[in-house]
C-alpha positions in Angstrom: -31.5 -14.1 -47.4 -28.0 -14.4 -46.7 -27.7 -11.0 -45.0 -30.4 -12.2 -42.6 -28.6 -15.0 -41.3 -25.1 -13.5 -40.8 -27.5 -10.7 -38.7 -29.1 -13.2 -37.0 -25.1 -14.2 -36.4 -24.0 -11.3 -35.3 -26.1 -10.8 -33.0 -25.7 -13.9 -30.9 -22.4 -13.9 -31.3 -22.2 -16.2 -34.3 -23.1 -19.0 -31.8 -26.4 -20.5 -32.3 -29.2 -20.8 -28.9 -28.5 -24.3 -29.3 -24.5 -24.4 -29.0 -24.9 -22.2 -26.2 -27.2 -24.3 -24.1 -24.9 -27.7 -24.6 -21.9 -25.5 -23.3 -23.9 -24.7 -20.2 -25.3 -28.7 -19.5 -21.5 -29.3 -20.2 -20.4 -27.1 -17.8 -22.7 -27.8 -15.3 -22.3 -31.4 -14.7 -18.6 -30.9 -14.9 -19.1 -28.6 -11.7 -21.7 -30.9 -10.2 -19.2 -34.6 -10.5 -16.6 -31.8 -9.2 -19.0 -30.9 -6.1 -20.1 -35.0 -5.7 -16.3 -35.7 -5.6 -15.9 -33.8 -2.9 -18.3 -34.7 -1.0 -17.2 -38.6 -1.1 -14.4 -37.7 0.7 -16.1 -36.8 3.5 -18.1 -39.7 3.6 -16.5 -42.0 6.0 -17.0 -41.3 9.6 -15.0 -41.9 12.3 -16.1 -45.0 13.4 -15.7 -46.9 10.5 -11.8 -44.7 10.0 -11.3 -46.6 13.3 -11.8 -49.9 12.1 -9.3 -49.6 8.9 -6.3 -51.6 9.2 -3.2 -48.7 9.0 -5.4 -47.0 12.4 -5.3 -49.8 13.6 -1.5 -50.9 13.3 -0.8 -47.5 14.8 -2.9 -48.3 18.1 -1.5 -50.9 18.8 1.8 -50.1 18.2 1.6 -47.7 21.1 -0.7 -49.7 23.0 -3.9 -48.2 23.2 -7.6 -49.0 21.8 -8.8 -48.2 18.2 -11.6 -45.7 19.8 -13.8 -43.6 16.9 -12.3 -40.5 19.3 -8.4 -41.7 18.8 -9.7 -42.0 14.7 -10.8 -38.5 14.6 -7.7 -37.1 16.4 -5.5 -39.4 13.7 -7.1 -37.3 11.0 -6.8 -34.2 12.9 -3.1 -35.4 12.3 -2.9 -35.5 16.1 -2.9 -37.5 19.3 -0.8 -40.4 20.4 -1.6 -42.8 17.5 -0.7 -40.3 14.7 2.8 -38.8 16.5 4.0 -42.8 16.7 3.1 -43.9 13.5 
């Protein structure tokens, strides 16, 4: 009896089907929260980046409008609004 199970051991490994399917549920929703975090930061568009308060401050501190096209040129890290900052 006994040299059935460590056979039955040795040929998985000594890990049982079980272990080994927990490690892969682990692993994959550790890779999926990895691939939802980031995707969030993609999330806000450029009309609502034009609306946050540091955008904002920039614009006007140069003097021109808060425009969803002056937003994505601040994230570009260009444009008038992100070279005065």
């Amino acid at each position: 009896m006994s040299f059935k199970k460590e056979r039955k051991n040795s040929l998985s490994g000594g890990i049982s089907w079980e272990k080994q399917s927990e490690e892969y549920k682990k692993q994959s929703q550790a890779n999926s929260l990895k691939q939802g975090m980031k995707s969030l930061k993609h999330e806000t568009t450029n009309r609502q980046f034009s609306s946050e308060d540091g955008f904002i401050k920039a614009c006007e501190k140069i003097g021109i409008k808060p425009t969803k096209r002056q937003a994505s040129k601040f994230r570009r890290k260009e444009g008038k609004a992100y070279d005065n900052r």
